[in-house]
NULUM-422546 format. One record per residue: residue in three letters; z, y, x of N, C-alpha, C in turn. Coordinates in steps of 0.1 Angstrom, whole numbers, plus 5000, padded with zeros to 4 digits. Each point is the difference from the previous one (the first is absolute). Last residue first. Layout:
N
ALA,Z,Y,X,Z,Y,X,Z,Y,X;
...
***
This chain:
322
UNK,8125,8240,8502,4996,4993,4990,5012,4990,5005;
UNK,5001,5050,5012,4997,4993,5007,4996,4989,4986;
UNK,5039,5030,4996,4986,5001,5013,4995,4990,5000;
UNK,5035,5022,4962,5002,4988,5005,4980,5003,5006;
UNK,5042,5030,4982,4988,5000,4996,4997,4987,5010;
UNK,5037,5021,4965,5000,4996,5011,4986,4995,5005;
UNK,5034,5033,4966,4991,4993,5000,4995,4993,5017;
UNK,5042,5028,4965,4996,4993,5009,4984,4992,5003;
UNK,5022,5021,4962,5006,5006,5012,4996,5001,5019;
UNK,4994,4980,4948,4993,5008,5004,5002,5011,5008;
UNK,5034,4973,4974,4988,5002,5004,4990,5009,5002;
UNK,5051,5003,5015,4988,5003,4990,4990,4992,5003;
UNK,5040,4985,5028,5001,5004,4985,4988,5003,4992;
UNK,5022,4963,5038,4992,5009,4992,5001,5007,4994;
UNK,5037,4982,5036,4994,4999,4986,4988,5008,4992;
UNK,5035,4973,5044,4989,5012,4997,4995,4998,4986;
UNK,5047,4990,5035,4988,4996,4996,4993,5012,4989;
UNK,5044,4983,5042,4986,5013,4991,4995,4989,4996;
UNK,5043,5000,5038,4995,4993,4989,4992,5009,4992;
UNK,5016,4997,5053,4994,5009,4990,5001,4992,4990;
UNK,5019,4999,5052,4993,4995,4990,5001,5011,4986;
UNK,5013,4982,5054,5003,5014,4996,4985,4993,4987;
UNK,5038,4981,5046,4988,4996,4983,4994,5014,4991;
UNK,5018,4988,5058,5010,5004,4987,4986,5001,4988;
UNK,5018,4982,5051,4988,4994,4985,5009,5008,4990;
UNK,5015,5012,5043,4990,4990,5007,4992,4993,4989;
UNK,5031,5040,5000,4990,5002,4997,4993,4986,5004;
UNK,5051,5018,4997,4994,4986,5001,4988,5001,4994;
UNK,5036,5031,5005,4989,4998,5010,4992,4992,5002;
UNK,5033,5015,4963,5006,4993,5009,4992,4995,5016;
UNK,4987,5024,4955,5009,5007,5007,5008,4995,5009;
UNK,4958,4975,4982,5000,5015,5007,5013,5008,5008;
UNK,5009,4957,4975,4995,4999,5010,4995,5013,5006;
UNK,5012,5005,4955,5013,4997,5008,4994,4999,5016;
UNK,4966,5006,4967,5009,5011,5008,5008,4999,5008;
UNK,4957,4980,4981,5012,4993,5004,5011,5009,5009;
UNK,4960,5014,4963,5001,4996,5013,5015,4993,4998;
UNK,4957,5018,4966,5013,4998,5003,5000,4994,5014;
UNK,4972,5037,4965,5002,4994,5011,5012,4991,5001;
UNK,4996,5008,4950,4995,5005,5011,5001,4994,5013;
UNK,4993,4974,4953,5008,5003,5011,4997,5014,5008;
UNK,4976,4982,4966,5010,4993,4995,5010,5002,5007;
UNK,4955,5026,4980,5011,4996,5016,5010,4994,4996;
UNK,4954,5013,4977,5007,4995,4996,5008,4998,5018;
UNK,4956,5028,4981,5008,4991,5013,5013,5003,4993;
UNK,4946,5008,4978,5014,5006,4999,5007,4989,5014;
UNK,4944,5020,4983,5011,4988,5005,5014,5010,5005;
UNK,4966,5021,4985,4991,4990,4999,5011,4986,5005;
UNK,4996,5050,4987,5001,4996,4991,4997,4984,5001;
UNK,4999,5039,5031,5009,5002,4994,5005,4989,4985;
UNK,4964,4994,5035,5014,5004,5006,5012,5003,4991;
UNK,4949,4979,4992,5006,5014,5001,5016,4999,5004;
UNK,4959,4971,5022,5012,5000,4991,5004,5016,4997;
UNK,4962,4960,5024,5002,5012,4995,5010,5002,4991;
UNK,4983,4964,5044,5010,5003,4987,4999,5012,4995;
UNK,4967,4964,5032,5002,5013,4998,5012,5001,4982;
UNK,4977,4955,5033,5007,5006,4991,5004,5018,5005;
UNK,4982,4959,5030,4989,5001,4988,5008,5009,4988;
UNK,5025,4998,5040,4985,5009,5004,4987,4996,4990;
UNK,5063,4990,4995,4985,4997,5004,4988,5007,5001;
UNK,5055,5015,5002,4986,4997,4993,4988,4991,5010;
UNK,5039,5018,5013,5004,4983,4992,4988,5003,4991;
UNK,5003,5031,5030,4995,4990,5009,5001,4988,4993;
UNK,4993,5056,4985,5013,4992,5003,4989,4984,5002;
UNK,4994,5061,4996,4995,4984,5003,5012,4992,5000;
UNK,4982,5041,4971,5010,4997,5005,4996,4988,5005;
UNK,4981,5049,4977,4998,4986,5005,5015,4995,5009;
UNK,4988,5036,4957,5007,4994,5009,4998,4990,5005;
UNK,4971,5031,4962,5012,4989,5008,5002,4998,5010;
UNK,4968,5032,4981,5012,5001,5001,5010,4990,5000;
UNK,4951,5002,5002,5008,5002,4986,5012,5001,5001;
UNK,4983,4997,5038,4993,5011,4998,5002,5001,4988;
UNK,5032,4968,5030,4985,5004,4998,4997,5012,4989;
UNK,5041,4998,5042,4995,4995,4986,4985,4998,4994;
UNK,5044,5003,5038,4989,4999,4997,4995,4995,4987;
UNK,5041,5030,5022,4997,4988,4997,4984,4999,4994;
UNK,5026,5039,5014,4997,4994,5009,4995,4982,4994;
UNK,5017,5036,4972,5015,4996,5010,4989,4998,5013;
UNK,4973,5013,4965,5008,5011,5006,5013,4995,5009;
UNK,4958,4970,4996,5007,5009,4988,5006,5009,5011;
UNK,4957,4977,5021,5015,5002,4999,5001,5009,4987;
UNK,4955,4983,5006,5006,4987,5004,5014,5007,5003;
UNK,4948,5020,4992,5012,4995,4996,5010,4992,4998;
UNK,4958,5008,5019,4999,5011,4995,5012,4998,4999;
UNK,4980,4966,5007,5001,5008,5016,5008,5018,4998;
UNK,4992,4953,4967,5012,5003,5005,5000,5012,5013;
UNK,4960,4976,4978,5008,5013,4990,5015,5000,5004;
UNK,4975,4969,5030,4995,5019,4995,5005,5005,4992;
UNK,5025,4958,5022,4987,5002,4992,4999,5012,4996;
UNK,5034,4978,5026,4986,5003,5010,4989,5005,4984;
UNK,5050,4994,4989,4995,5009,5009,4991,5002,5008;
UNK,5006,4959,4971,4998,5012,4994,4998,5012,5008;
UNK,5009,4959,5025,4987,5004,4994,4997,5010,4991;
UNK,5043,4993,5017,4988,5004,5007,4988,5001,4995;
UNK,5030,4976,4973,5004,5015,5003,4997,5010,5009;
UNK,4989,4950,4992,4997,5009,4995,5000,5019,4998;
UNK,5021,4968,5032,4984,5000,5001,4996,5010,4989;
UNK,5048,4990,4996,4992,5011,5014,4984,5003,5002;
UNK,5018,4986,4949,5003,5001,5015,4994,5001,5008;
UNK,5011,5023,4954,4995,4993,5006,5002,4996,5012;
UNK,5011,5028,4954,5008,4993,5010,4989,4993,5004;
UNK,5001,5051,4970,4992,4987,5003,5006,4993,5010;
UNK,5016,5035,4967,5006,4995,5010,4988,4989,5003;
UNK,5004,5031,4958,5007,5005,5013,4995,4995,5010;
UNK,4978,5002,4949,5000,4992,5016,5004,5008,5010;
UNK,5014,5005,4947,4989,5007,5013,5002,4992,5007;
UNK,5005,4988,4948,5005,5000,5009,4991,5008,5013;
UNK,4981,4982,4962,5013,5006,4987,5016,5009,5015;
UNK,4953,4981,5013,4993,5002,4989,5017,5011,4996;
UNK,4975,4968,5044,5016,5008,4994,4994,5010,4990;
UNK,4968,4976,5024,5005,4991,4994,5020,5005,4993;
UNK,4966,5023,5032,4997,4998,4983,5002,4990,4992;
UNK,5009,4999,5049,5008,5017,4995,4995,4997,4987;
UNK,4985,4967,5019,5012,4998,5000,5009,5018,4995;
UNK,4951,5000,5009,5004,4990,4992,5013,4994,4995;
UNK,4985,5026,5037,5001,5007,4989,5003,4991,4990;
UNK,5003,4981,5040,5010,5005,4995,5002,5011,4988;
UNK,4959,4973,5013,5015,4994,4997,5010,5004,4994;
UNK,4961,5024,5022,4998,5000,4985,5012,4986,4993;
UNK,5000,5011,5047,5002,5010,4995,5001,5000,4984;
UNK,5003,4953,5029,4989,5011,5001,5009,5007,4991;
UNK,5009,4951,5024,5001,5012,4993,4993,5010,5004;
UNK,4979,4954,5001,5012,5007,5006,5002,5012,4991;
UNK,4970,4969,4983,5007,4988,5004,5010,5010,5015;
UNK,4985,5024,4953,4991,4991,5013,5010,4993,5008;
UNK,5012,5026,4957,4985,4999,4999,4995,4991,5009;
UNK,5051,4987,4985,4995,5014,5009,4985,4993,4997;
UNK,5038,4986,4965,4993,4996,5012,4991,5013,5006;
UNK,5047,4992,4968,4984,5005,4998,4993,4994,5018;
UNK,5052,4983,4975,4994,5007,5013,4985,5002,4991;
UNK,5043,4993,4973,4992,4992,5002,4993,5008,5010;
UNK,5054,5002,4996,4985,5003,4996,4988,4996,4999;
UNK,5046,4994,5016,5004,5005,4990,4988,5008,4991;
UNK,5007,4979,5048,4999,4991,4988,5001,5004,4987;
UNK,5002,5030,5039,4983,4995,4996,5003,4990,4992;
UNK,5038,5024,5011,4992,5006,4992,4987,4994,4994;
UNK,5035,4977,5021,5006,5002,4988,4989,5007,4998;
UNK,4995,4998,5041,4997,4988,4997,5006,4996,4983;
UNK,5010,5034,5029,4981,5003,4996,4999,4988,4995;
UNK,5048,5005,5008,4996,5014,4990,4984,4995,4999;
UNK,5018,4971,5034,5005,4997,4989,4991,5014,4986;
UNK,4996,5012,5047,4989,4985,4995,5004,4997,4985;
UNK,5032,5028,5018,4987,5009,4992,4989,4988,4998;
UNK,5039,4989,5024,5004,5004,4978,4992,5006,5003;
UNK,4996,4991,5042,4999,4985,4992,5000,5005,4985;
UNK,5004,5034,5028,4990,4997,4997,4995,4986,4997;
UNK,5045,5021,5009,4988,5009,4987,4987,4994,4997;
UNK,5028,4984,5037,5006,4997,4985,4990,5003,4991;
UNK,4989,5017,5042,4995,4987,5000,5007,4990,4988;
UNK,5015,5049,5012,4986,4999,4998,4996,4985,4989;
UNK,5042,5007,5016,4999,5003,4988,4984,4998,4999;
UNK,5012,4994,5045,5000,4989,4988,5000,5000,4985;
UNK,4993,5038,5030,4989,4988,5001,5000,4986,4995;
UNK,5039,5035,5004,4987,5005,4988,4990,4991,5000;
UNK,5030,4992,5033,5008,4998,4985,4987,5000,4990;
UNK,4994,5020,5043,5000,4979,5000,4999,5000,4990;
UNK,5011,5045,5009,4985,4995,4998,4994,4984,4999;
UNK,5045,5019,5008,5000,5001,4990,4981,4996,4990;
UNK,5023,5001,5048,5003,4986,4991,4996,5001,4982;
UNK,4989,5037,5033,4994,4990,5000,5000,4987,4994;
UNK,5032,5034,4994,4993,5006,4991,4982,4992,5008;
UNK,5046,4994,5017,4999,4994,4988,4984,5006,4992;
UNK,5004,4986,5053,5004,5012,4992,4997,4995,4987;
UNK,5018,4964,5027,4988,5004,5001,5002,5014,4990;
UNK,5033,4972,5022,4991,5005,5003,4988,5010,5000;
UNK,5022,4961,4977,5009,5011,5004,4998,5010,5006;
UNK,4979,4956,4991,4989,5014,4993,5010,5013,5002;
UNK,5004,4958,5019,4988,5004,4999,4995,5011,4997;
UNK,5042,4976,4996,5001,5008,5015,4981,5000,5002;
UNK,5019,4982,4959,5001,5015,5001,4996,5006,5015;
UNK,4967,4963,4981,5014,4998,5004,5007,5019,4999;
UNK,4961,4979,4965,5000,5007,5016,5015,4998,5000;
UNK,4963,4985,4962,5010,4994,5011,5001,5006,5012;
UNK,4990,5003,4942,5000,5011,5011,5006,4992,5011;
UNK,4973,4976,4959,5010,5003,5005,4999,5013,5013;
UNK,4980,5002,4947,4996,4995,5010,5012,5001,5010;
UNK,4981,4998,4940,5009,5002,5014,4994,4996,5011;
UNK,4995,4998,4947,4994,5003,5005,5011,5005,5016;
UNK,4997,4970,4941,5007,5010,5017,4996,5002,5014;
UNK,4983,5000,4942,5004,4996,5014,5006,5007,5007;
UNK,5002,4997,4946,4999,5015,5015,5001,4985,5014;
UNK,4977,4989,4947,5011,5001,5013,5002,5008,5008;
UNK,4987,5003,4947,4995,5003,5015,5013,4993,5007;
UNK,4989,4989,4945,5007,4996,5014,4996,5009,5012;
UNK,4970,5007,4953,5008,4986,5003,5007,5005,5017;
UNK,4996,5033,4955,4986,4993,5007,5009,4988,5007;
UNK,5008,5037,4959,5001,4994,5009,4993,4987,5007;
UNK,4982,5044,4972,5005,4987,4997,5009,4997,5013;
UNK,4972,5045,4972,5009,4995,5015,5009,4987,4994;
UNK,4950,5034,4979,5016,4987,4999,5000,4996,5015;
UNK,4977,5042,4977,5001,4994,5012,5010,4993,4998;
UNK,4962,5020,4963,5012,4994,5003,5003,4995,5013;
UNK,4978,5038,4962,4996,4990,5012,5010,4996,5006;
UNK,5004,5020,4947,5001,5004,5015,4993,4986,5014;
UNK,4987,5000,4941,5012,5000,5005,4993,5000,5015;
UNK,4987,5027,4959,4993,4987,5012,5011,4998,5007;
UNK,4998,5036,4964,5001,4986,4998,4997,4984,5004;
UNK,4983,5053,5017,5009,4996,4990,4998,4991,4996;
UNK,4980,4997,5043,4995,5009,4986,5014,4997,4991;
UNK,4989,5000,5058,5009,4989,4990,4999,5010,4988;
UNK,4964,5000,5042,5012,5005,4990,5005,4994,4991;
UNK,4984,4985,5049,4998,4997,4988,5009,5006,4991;
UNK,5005,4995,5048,4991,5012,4996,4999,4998,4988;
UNK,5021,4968,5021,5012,5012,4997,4990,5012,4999;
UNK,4981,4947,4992,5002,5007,5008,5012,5014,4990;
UNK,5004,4940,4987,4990,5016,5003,5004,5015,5009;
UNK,5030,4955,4999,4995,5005,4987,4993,5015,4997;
UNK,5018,4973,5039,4990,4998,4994,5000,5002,4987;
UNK,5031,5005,5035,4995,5013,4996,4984,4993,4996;
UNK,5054,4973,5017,4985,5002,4995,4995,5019,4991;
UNK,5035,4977,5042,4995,5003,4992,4988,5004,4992;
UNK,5045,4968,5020,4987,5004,4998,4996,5011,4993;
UNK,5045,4984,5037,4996,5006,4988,4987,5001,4993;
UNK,5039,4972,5033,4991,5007,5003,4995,5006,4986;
UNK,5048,4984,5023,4989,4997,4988,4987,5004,5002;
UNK,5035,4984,5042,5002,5010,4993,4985,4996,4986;
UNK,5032,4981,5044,4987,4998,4996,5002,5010,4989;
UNK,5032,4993,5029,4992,4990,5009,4988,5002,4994;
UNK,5040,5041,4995,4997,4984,4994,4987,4996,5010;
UNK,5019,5043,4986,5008,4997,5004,4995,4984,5001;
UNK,4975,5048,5002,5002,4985,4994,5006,4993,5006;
UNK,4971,5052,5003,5009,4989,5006,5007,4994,4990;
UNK,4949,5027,5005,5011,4992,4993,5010,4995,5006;
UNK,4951,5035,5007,5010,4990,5001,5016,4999,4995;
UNK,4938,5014,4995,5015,5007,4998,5010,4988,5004;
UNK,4953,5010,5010,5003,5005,4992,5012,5006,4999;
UNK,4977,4976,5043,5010,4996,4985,5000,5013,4995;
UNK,4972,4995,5044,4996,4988,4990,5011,4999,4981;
UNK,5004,5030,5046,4992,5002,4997,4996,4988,4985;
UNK,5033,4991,5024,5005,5013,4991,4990,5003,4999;
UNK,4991,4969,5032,5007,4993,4988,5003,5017,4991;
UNK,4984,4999,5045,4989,4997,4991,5009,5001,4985;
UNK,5030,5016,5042,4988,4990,4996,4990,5001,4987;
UNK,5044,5022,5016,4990,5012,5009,4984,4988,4996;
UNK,5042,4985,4987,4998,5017,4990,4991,5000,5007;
UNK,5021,4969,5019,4995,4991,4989,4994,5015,4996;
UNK,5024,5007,5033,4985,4994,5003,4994,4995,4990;
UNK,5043,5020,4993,4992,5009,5003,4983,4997,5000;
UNK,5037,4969,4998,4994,5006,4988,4993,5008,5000;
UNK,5020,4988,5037,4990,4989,4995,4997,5000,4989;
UNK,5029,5029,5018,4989,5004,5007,4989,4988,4995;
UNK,5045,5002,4982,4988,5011,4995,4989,5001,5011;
UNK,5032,4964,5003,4998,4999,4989,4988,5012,5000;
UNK,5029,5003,5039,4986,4986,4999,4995,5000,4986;
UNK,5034,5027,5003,4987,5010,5006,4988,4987,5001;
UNK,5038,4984,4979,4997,5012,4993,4988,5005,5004;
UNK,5027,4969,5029,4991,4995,4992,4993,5008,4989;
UNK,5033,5023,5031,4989,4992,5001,4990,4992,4995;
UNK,5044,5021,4996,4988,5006,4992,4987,4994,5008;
UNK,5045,4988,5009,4998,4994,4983,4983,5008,4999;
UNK,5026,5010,5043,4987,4988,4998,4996,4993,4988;
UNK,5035,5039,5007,4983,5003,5000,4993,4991,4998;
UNK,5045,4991,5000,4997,5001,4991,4985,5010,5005;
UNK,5021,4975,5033,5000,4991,4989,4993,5006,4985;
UNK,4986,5027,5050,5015,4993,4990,4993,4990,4990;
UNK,4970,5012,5026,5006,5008,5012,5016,4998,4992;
UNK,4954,4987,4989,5009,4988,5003,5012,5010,5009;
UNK,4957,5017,4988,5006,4998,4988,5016,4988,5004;
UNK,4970,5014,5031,5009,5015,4994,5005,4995,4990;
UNK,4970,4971,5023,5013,4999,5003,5011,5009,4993;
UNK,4951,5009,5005,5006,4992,4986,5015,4990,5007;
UNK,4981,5052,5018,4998,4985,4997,5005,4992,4993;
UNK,4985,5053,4991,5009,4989,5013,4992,4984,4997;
UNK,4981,5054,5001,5001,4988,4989,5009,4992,5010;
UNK,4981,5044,5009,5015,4995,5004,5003,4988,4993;
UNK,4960,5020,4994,4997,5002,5011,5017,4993,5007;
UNK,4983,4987,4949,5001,5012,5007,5000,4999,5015;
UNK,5022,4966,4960,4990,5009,5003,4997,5007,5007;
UNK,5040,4982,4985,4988,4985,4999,4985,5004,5003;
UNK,5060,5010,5012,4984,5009,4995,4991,4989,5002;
UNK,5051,5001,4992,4990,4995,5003,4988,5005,4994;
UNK,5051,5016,4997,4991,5004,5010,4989,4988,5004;
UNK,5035,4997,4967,4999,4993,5008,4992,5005,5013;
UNK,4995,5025,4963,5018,4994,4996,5009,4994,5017;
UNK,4948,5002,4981,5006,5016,5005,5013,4997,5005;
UNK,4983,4965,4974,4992,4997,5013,5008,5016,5012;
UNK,5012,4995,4951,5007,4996,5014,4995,4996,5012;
UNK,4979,5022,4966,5015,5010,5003,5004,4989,5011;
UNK,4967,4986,4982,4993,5002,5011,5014,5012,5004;
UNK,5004,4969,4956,4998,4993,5019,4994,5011,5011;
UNK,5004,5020,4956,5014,4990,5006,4999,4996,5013;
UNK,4963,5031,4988,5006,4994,4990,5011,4996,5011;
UNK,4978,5049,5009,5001,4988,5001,5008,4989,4989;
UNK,4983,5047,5000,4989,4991,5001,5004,4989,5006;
UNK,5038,5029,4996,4994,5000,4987,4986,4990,5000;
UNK,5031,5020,5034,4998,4986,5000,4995,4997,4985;
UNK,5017,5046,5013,4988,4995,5010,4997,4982,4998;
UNK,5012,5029,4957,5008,4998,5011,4988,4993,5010;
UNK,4995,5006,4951,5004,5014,5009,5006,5003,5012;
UNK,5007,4958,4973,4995,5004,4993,5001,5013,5011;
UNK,5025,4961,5005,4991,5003,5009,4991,5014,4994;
UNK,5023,4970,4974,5011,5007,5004,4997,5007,5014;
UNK,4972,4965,4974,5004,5013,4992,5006,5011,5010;
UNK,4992,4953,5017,4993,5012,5004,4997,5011,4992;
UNK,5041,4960,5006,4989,5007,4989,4995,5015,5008;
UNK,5033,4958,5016,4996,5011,5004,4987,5006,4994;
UNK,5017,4959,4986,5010,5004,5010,4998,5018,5001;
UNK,4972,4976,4981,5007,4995,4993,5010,5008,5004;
UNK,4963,4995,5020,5001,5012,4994,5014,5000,4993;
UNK,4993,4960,5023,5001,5017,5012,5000,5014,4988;
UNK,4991,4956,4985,5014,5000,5002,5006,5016,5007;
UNK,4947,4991,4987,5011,5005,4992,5015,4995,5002;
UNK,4970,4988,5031,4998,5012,5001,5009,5007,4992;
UNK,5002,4956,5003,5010,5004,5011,4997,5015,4999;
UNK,4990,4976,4957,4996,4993,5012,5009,5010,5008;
UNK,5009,4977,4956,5000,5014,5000,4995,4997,5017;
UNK,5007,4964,4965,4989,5008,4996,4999,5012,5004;
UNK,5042,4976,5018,4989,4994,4992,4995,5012,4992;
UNK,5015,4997,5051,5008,5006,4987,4988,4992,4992;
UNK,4999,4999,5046,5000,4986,4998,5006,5002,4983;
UNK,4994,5032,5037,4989,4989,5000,5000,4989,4991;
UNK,5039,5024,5009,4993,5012,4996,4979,4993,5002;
UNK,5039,4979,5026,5001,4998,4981,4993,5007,4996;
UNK,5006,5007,5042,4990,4989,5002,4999,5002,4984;
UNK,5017,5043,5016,5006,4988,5000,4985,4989,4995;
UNK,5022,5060,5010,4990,4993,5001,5006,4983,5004;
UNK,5023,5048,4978,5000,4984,5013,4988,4993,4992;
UNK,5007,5055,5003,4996,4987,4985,4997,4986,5014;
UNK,5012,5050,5010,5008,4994,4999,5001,4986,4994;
UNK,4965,5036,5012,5004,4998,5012,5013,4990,4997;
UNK,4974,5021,4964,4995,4988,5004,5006,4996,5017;
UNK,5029,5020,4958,4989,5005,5008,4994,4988,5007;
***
């Protein structure tokens, strides 16, 4: 049961198996099945285990985790997911298709070609089939992407966990959004730009950029701040401007989204589902030993990714101005 599984520094440190799966390892959330602890995984039976609440009107403090030797193993764990969290709640998952983990510094990448005429064209007895060849392509690197955390513990001991937990997320934020510059900057080189009608953006732009997806839909328009304002001051947006979560969109039904590593002469159109893949060479990682030892004064916290085109004609990018 989960009130008996010794919690240990080692359990950070298993090969190819991270501390979440040591915990299931131990204590399989099968055996929970129809029981009150059933919507919980491993780590959060022992957040319960331990009585640390990370939440709520009774939330404790982040000292709670230091209250024995074997609670404080889960510390770096909760550091780990709330900076993952932040990375979730960013721009970036908006932008990948689909994602990869990879054991390695760099990984193959794949081409492919769909030039051999359109998939409306009936194929007549004895014509041989339209052809999509997949070749291999040259090298992705997964950079690495990181930032340090420097607070003393008698800083943050203190502080309710589920505020410390809002820090965290802010640096996942500010992770996510170095690897999302990276993601727009894999998309726009991965195509030739069109040029806007007038020396600012205008409405009939972004029709233009919507009719530039032919075999694919235009989910997602990326622009930045300036721009992304300016779409919302123009008339055909008075009428409509939230989907159903609350997110804004334009009137063909894409999704606007602002981000600041763009430049204000560029607009990105992408279908979402078909337009770029993420290669991880790592998940989150931290310096646990040090976490579970209090020693927050520089602890490293990094990512390895990289990004891969996929469809043409996935993507199109529209370029302001002359």
């Amino acid at each position: 049961m989960y009130d008996s599984v010794k919690l240990e520094k080692g359990m950070y440190h298993l090969t190819n198996r991270t501390f979440t799966q040591a915990l299931e390892d131990a204590d399989p959330s099968a055996q929970y099945a129809g029981t009150p602890l059933e919507s919980l995984d491993a780590f959060e039976r022992q957040l319960k285990r331990f009585d640390i609440r990370v939440s709520g009107t009774d939330c404790d403090k982040v000292e709670k985790f230091f209250t024995t030797t074997e609670s404080a193993v889960l510390f770096p764990e909760f550091v780990r997911r709330a900076i993952k969290r932040g990375m979730e709640e960013s721009v970036l998952p908006e932008l990948t298709a689909a994602s990869a983990s990879v054991n390695a510094t760099a990984c193959k990448s794949f081409a492919i070609d769909e030039t051999d005429g359109s998939y409306s064209t009936v194929t007549n007895e004895g014509v041989s089939l339209k052809k999509t060849v997949i070749t291999e392509g040259d090298s992705i690197p997964l950079d690495k992407f990181g930032r340090i955390i420097s607070a003393s513990y008698e800083t943050v001991r203190q502080q309710r966990i589920d505020v410390f937990a809002v820090m965290l997320r802010a640096v996942g934020r500010k992770l996510a959004g170095a690897i999302a510059a990276k993601a727009l900057t894999v998309l726009k080189n991965s195509v030739t730009p069109f040029a806007s009608a007038g020396s600012t953006l205008a409405y009939d732009d972004l029709t233009a950029l919507y009719g530039k997806f032919t075999d694919y839909d235009l989910t997602t328009v990326v622009a930045s701040p300036v721009n992304a304002a300016a779409i919302l001051s123009m008339a055909q947006m008075q009428d409509r401007t939230l989907g159903s979560s609350g997110e804004v969109c334009l009137p063909f039904g894409a999704k606007l989204i602002k981000d600041a590593a763009l430049t204000d002469d560029t607009v990105i159109g992408i279908s979402k589902d078909f337009a770029l893949a993420a290669m991880t060479g790592s998940d989150v990682l931290l310096e646990s030993d040090r976490l579970i030892d209090c020693q927050l004064d520089r602890i490293a916290v990094s990512v390895r990714i990289g990004f891969q085109p996929l469809m043409s004609g996935a993507v199109a990018v529209l370029h302001i101005g002359s």
